[in-house]
N, C-alpha and C positions, 0 to 999 in steps of 0.2 A: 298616673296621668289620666284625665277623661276628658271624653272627646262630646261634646257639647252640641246641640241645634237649635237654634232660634228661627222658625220661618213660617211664613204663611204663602199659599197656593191657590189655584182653581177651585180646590175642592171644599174650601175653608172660607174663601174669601171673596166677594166681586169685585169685577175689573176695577170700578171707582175706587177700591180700597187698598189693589196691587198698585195701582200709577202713583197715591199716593208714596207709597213708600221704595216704588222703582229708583234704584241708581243708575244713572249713565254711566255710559262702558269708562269714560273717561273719567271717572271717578271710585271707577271701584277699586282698584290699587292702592290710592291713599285713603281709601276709609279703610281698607283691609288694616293698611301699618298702623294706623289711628288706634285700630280696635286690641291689635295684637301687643301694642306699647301701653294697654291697662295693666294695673301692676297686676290685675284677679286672671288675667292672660296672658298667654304667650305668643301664640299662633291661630291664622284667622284667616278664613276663606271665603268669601262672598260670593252667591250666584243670585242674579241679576234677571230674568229673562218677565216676556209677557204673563207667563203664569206660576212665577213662584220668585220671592223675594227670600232669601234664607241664610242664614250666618251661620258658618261652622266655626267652633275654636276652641282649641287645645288647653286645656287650664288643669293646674293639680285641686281647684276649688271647683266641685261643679256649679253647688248654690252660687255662690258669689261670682259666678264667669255667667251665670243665668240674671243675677240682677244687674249688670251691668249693661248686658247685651238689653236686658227690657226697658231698663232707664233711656237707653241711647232711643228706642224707637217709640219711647212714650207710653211705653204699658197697653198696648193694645192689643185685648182681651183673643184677636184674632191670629197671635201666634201662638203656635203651636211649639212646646218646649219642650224637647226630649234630648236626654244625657243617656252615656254609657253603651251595652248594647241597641238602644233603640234608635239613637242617631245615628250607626255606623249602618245599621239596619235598614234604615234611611235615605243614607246616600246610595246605598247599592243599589236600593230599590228605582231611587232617581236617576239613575245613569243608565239602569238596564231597560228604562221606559213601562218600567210597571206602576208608577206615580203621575204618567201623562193623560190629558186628554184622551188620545187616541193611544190604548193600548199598547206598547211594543213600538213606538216610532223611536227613532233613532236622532231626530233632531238634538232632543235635549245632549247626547253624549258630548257633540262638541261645544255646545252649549256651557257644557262644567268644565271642560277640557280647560278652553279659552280662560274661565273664571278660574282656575284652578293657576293657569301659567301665569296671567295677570299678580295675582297674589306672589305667589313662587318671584318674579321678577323682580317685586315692587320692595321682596325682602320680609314680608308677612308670615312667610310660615317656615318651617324647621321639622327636626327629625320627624315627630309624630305627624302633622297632616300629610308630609311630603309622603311619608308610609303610606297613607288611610288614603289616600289620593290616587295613588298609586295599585290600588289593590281594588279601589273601586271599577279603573280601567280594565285591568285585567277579568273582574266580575260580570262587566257589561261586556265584555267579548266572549267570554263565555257563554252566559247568558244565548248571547247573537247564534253564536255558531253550532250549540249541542241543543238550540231547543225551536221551534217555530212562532215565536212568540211577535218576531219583527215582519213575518210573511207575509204575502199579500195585501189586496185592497184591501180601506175600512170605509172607504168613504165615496160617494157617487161619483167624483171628481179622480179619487186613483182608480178605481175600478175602468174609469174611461179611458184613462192615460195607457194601465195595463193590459187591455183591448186595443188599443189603438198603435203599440210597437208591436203587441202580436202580427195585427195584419200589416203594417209599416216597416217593422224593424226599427231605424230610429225614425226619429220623427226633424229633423233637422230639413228634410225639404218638403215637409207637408204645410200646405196652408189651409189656415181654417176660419171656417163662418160660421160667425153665430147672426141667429132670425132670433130677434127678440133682445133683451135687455135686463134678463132678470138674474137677481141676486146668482143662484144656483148655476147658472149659464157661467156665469162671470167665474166663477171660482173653478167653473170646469176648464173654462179656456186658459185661466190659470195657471193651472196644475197643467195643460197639455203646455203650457210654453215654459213650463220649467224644467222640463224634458228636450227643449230645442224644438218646436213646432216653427217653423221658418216664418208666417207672416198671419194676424188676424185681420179677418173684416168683420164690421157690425153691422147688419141690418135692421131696422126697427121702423114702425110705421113714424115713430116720430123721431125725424133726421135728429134733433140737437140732442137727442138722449139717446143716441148711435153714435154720432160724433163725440160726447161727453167722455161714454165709456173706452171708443175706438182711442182718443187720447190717454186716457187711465192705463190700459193694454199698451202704446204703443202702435196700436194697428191702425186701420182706415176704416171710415165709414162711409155706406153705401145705403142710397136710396132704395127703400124696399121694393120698392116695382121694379128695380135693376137690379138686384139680387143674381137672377138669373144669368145673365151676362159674363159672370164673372164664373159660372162655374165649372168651365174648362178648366181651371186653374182650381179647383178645390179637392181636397182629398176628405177634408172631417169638415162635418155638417152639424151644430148643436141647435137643433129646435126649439125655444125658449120665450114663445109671442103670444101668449093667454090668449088667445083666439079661440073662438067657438066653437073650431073647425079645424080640419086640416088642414094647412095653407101648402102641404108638399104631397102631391097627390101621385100616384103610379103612372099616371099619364104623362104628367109633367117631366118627371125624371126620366121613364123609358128613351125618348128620343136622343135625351142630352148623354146618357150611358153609353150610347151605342156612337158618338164622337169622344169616348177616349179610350178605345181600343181595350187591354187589357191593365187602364188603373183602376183597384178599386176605391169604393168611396164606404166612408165609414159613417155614419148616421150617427144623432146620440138625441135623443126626444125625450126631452125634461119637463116638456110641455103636459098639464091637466086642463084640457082636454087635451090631448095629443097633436101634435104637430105634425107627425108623416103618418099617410095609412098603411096600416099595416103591410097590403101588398106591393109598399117600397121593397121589403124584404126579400121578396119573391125574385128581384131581380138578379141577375148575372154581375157579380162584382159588387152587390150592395148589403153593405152588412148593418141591419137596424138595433139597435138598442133602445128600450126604452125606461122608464127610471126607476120603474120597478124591479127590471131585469137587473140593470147596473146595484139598485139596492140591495137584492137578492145574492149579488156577488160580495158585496162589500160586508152584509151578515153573516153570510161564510167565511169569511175569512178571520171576521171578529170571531167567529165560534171554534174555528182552529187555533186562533190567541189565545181565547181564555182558556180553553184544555191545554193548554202550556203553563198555565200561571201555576201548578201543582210544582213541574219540574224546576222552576224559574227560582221558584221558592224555598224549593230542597239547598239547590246550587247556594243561595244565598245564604241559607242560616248557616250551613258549613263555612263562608269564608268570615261569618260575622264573628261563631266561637274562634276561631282561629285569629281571625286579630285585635278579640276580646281577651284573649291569651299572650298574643305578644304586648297589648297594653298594659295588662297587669304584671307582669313582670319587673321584678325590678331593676335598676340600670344607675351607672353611677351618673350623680348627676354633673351636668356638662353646663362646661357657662355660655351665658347666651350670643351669639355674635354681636357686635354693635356694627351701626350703618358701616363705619369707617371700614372696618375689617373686613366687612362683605364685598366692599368695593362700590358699595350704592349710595 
């Protein structure tokens, strides 16, 4: 039996070329059976996501479980086909987040998980994926727990969030402003209310693209000359208004510090030129960041990732010969269930 991969990704392909051949969740169960009911297959697992479109499937033909899979997607030059040890090599790789964007994140595991049961439900796959499936879970927990591969920031946006339960703990009754309206801002604020940040406001000299975003977030927008007003009630401050200038000066903040007793307030200046002067810093209970700094965190942490990709590495060719070995084995063969039998 060989275990077969038909997929193209991030690293292979542009967006334009993933959405085309994106499956909805609610489709991916009966193309799985579709796929797994060619006579060149048996068994068939689809994973579905923003950055990778890919078909796993168990066939005793690897060529002919390869031209079938390319026929269906139309032969385009942008998958990448790999059989035998290099697909199982593969999905390890995929589940333990060493094939992601960002390094070591963990999103994708549930990701295959989901795509993995869907299939499994739908009546798609049988003894060999349900194995290979199964071993890849175990892979990526491994992977997670003996090596630091999923650790810290990589990005200015986690790096702020992991900064910000430092001095919070959680973040469920912190509310936050953002000054300004830009891209980088938006994706910080984000990431901090994905963590439970209790409530956002937008600031921006032009109200309807404060408003715009404040809807997008969920939060409230606030006229920028009123900004101020509000920030009894602020705990995280994201500077983000391409102004020429500081628009958050030491002066400014001192008096308003010194009306909240012992909250602090956490800064984040994304802003080129800078948005708080420096000697915000200097104050009692204010902690400034600015994007260099939060960058400088987030390349640390990519650099303690990649010094793990050795061991991540090891861990994985071990489980690949090992169920390169239970593949090759031989086994009597078993007839296949029909829908009826299965109960689906």
């Amino acid at each position: 039996m060989h275990v077969v991969c038909l997929g193209l990704s991030h690293k292979n392909a542009p967006v334009e070329l993933r959405e085309k051949f994106a499956i909805g969740d609610a489709h991916i169960g009966e193309t799985a059976v579709q796929i797994a009911r060619e006579p060149e297959i048996g068994e068939a697992v689809i994973v579905s996501t923003c950055n990778r479109v890919e078909y796993y499937v168990a066939s005793e033909n690897a060529a002919a479980a390869l031209a079938v899979l390319t026929q269906r997607v139309g032969d385009s030059t942008a998958f990448q086909k790999l059989h035998g040890a290099e697909s199982i090599r593969h999905l390890f790789r995929v589940v333990s987040g060493l094939e992601s964007m960002v390094l070591g994140e963990t999103e994708i595991l549930g990701q295959v998980k989901k795509a993995y049961l869907t299939a499994q439900t739908a009546g798609a796959t049988a003894r060999h994926l349900n194995k290979l499936f199964q071993r890849a879970f175990n892979v990526a927990k491994e992977v997670r727990t003996k090596t630091s591969i999923t650790r810290g920031a990589v990005s200015v946006g986690s790096a702020a969030v992991d900064l910000a339960e430092k001095i919070f703990g959680k973040l469920d009754h912190c509310n936050v402003m953002i000054l300004g309206a830009g891209e980088t801002a938006e994706m910080t604020a984000r990431a901090l209310q994905s963590r439970g940040a209790k409530a956002i406001f937008v600031s921006n000299r032009t109200y309807e693209r404060a408003h715009s975003l404040a809807e997008l977030l969920g939060g409230r927008a606030i006229h920028f000359d009123a900004w101020e007003r509000e920030f009894d009630s602020l705990d995280i401050v994201i500077g983000s208004t391409g102004a020429p200038h500081a628009v958050v000066s030491r002066d400014k903040i001192e008096p308003l510090m010194q009306r909240r007793a012992d909250r602090p307030l956490f800064c984040i200046d994304l802003a080129v030129p800078r948005d708080f002067e420096a000697g915000v810093n200097d104050l009692d209970g204010v902690y400034l960041y600015d994007i260099d700094a939060l960058q400088s965190i987030a390349d640390a942490s990519m650099q303690v990732r990649r010094a793990e990709l050795t061991r991540c590495e090891e861990m994985i060719e071990r489980h690949v010969a090992e169920f390169s070995e239970w593949l090759a084995t031989p086994r009597p063969t078993m007839p296949m269930k029909t829908q009826t039998e299965d109960g689906k």
